[in-house]
C-alpha positions as CSV (number, residue, x, y, z in Angstrom):
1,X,-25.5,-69.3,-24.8
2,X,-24.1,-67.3,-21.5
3,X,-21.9,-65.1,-24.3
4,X,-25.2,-64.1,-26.2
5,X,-27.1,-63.3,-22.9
6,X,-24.2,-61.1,-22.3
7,X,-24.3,-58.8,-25.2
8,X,-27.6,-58.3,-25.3
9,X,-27.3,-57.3,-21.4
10,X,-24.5,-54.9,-22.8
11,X,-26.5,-53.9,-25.7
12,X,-29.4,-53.0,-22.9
13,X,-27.0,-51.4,-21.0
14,X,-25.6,-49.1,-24.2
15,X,-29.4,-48.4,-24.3
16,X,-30.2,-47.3,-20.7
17,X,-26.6,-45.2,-20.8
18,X,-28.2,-43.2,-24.1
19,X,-31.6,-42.6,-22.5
20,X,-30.3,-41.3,-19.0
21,X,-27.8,-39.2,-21.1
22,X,-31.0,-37.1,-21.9
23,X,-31.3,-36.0,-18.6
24,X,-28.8,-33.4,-18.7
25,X,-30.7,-31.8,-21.4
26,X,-33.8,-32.4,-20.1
27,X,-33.1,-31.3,-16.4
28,X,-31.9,-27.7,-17.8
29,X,-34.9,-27.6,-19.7
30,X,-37.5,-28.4,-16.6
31,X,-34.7,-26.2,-14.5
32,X,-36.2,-23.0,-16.5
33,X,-38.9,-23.0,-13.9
34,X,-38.7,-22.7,-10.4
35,X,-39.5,-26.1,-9.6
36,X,-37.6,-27.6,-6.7
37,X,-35.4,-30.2,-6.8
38,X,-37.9,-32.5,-5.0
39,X,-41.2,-31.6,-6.8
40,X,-39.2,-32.5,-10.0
41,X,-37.8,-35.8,-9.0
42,X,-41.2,-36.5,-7.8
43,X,-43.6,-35.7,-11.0
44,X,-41.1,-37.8,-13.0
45,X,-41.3,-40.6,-11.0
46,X,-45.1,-40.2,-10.4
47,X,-45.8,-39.5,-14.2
48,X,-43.6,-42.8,-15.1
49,X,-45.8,-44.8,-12.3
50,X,-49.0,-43.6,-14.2
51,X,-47.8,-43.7,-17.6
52,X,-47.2,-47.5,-16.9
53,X,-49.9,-48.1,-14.7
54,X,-52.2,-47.7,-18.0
55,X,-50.5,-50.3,-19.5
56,X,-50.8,-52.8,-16.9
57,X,-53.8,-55.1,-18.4
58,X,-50.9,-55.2,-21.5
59,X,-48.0,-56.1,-19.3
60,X,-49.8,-59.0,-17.6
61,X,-50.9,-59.9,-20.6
62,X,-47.0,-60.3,-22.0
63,X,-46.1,-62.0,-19.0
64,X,-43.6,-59.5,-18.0
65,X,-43.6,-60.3,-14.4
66,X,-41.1,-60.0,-11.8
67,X,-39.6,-62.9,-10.0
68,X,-39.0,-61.3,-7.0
69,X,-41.4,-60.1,-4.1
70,X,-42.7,-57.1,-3.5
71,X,-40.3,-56.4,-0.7
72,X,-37.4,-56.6,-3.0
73,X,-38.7,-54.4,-5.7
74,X,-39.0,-52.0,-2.5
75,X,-35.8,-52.6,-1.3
76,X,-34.2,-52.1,-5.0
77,X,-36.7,-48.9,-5.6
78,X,-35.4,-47.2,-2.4
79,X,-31.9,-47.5,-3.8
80,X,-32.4,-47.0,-7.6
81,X,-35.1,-44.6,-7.5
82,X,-35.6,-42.8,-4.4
83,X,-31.6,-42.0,-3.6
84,X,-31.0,-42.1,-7.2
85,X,-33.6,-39.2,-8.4
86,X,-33.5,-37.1,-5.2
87,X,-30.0,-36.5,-4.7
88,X,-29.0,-36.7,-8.6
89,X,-31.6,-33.7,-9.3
90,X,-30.0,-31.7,-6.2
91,X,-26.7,-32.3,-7.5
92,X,-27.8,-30.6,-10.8
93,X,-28.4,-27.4,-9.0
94,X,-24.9,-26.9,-7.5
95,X,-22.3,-28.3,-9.6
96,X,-21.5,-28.8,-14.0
97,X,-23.9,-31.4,-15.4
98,X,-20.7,-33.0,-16.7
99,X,-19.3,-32.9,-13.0
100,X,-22.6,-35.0,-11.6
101,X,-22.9,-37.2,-14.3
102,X,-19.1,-38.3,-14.2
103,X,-19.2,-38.1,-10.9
104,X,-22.5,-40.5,-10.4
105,X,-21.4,-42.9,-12.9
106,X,-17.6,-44.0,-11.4
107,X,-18.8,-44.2,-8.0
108,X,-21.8,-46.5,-9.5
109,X,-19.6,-47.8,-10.8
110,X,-17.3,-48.8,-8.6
111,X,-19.8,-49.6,-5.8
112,X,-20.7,-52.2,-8.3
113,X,-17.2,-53.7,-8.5
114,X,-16.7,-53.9,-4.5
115,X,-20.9,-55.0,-4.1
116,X,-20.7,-57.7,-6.7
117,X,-17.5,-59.1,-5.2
118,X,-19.1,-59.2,-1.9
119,X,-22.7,-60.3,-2.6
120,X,-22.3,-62.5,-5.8
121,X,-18.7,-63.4,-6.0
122,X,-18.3,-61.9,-8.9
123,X,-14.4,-61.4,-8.3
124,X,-13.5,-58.6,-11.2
125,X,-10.0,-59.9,-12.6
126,X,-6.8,-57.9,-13.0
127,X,-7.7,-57.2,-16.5
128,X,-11.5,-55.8,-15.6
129,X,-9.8,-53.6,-13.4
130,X,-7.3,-52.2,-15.3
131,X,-10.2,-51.7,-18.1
132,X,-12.3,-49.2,-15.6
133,X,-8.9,-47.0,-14.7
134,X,-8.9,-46.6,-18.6
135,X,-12.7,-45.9,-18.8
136,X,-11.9,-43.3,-15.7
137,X,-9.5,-41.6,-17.2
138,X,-11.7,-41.2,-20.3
139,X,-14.2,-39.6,-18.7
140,X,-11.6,-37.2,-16.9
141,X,-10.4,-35.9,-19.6
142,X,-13.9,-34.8,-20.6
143,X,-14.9,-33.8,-17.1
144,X,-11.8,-31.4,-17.9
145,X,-12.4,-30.2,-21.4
146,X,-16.3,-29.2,-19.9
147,X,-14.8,-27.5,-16.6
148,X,-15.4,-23.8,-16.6
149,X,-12.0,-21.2,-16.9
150,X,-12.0,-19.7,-13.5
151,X,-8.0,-18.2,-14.4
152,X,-9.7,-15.1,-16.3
153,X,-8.7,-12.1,-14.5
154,X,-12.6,-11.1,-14.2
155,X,-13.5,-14.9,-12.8
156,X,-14.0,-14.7,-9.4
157,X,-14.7,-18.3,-7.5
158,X,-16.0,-17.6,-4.1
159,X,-15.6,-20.0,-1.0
160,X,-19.6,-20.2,-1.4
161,X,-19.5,-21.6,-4.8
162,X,-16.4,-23.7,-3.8
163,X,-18.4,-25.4,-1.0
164,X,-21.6,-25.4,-3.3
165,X,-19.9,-27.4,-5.5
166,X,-18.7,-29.5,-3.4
167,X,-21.8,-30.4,-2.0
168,X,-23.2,-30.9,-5.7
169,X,-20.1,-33.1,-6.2
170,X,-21.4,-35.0,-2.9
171,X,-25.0,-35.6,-3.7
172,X,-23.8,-36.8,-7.3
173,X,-21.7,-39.3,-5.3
174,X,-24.5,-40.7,-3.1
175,X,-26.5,-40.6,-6.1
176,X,-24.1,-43.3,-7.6
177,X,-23.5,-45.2,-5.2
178,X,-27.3,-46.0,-4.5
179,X,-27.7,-46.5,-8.5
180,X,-24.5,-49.1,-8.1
181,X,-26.4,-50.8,-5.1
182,X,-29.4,-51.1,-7.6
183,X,-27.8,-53.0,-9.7
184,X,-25.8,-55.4,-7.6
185,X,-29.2,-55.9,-5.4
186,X,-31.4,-56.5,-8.5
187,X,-28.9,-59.3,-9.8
188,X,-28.3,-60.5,-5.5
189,X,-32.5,-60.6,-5.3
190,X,-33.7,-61.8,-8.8
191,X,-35.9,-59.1,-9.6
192,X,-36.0,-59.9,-13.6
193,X,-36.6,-57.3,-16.2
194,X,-39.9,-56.1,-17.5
195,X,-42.4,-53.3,-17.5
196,X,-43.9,-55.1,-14.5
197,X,-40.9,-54.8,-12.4
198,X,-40.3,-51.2,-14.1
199,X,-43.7,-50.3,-12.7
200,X,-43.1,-51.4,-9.4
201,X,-40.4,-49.7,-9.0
202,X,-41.6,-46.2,-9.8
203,X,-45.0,-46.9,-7.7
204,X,-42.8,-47.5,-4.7
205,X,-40.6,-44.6,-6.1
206,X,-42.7,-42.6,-6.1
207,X,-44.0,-43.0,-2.5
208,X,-40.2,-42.5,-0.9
209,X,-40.2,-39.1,-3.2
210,X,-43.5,-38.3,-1.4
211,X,-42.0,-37.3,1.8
212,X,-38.9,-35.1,0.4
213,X,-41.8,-33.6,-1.9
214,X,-44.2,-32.9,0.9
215,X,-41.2,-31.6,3.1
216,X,-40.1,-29.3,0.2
217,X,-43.5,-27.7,0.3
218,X,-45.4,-29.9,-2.2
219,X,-44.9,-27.2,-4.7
220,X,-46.8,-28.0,-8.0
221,X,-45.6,-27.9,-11.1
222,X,-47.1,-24.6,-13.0
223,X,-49.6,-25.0,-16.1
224,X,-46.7,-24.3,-19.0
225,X,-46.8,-27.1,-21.6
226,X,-43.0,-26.5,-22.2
227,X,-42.6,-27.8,-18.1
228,X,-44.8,-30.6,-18.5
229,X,-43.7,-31.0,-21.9
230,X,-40.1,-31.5,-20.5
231,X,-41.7,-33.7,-17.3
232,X,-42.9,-35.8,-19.6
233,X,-40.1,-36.8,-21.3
234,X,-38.0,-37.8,-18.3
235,X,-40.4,-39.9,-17.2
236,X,-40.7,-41.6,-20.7
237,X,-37.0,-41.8,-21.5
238,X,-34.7,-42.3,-18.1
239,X,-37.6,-43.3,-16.1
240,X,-39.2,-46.2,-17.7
241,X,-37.0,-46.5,-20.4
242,X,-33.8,-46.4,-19.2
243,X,-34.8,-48.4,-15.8
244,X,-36.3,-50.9,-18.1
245,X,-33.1,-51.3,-20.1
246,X,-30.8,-51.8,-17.1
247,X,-33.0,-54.0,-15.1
248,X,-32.7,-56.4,-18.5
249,X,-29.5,-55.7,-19.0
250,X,-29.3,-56.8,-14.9
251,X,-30.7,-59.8,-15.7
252,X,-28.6,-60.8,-18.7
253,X,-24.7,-59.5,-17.8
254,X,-23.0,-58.7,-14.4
255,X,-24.1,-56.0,-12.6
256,X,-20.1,-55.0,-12.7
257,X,-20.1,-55.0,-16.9
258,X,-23.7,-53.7,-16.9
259,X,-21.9,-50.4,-14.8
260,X,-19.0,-50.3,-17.4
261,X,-20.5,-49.7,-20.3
262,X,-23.6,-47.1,-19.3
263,X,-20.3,-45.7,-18.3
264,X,-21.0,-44.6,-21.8
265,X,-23.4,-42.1,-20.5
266,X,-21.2,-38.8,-20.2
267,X,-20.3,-39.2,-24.1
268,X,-24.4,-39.4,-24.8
269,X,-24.8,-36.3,-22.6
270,X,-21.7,-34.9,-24.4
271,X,-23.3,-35.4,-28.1
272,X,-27.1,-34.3,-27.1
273,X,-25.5,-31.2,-25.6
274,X,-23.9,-30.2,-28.7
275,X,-26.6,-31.1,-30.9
276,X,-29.7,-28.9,-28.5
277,X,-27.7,-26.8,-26.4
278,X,-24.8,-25.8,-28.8
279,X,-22.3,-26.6,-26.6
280,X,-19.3,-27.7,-28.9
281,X,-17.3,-30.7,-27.4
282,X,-13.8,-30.4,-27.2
283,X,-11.1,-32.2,-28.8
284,X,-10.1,-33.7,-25.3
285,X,-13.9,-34.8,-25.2
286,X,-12.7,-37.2,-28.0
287,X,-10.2,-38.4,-26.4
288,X,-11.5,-39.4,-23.6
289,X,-14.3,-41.1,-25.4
290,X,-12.0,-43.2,-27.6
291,X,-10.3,-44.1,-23.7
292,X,-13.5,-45.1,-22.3
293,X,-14.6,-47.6,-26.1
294,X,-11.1,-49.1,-25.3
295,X,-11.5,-49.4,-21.6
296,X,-14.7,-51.2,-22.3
297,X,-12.8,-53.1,-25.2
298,X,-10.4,-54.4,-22.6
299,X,-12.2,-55.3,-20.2
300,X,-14.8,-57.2,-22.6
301,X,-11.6,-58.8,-24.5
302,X,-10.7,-60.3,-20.9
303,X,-14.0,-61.8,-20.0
304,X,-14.1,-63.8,-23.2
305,X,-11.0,-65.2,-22.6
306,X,-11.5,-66.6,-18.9
């Protein structure tokens, strides 16, 4: 019974790694505007909220409750939504989307490791470890095969965009590391799975974005469908969907597995690139993508036998 639990966890998890790999795609396509960084992660939180606020009579109806208090759904929201959104859409403005979403999903990923150890006692074996060194190196290899040439004799990389990517690389980690929290807090508190729990979430979401927003200006977002169009859509897909599909997955696997596989993410990025933006991967990109399915062979292969 606990094996089946766990593969539908992971198969929620594959989920929520395919729907936040839209965001890449997505971000550059709301970036067009002149939206800041914290009007964005804002409307999609807010839109999320409403879009699921509409549906409430039909959630209560399903029973799709949460266990846990409101005070924990705050507490998981601050880390999983608020730090999550803000400082992943800043990140997006100073360094490669392949830099931020590498970068945010092995220090989520590892946050989990060393949080679940702490908090749940969920030791990761020898095995599980040596599994996420492979994923890692997976997802270097297509971190590199995405990195820009800068050894053209016309490429000029100035100690301004050194440090500006650094800072993007920054955010993206803080980003992570609340998103690995998330998990690990979700499992720690019992907050279950649901559009209940999804909704809560973004409603408290979207009050910690109100004060970055409000800070920021309150800048609204203009009246071009293409904007809203593209606001829209990250509140449908990463938003609620892909929240809902890790808080289930949460609830069914580890929050240490759960992190592995939506270590998946950079290849979905990778593939909806190519097929929107025309950006052709690489043949490292392949590579490291077969690393990262035997990583997360690996480690999966070592779990079943303990």
């Amino acid at each position: 019974m606990k094996i089946k639990e766990e593969v539908k966890g992971i198969l929620f998890a594959v989920s929520a790694a395919f729907m936040n790999g839209t965001i890449g795609v997505l971000s550059k396509w709301v970036s067009a505007s002149d939206l800041p960084a914290a009007s964005i992660a804002f409307f999609r939180c807010l839109i999320g909220f409403l879009l699921l606020l509409c549906l409430a009579a039909r959630a209560r109806a399903s029973g799709a409750q949460g266990r846990a208090s409101w005070q924990s759904v705050a507490l998981c929201a601050f880390f999983g939504i608020a730090v999550l959104f803000f400082f992943e859409t800043s990140a997006y403005r100073y360094a490669l989307t392949a830099n931020v979403v590498l970068t945010l999903m092995a220090t989520a990923t590892l946050s989990a490791f060393l949080l679940g150890w702490g908090m749940l006692g969920d030791r990761p074996a020898p095995s599980s470890w040596a599994g996420l060194a492979i994923c890692l190196l997976g997802l270097t290899l297509v971190l590199g095969a995405t990195a820009p040439d800068v050894s053209a004799p016309d490429a000029v990389v100035s100690n301004a965009s050194a440090r500006g990517h650094l800072q993007g690389i920054a955010l993206a980690a803080v980003a992570g590391v609340g998103y690995g929290a998330f998990t690990v807090l979700a499992k720690f508190l019992r907050l279950g799975g649901g559009l209940a729990v999804t909704r809560g979430l973004l409603m408290f979401g979207s009050l910690y974005l109100a004060l970055p927003f409000a800070a920021d200006g309150a800048m609204l977002p203009a009246p071009h469908l293409t904007l809203w169009a593209g606001l829209l859509a990250l509140a449908l897909l990463p938003s609620i969907g892909g929240f809902y599909c890790t808080t289930r997955a949460v609830s069914l696997a580890s929050p240490a597995q759960v992190q592995l596989f939506e270590l998946s993410e950079p290849l979905f990025a990778a593939v909806l690139a190519a097929v929107f933006l025309d950006e052709a991967p690489a043949a490292a990109t392949y590579i490291g993508g077969g690393l990262v399915l035997a990583g997360l062979i690996v480690t999966q292969v070592a779990r079943g036998q303990r």
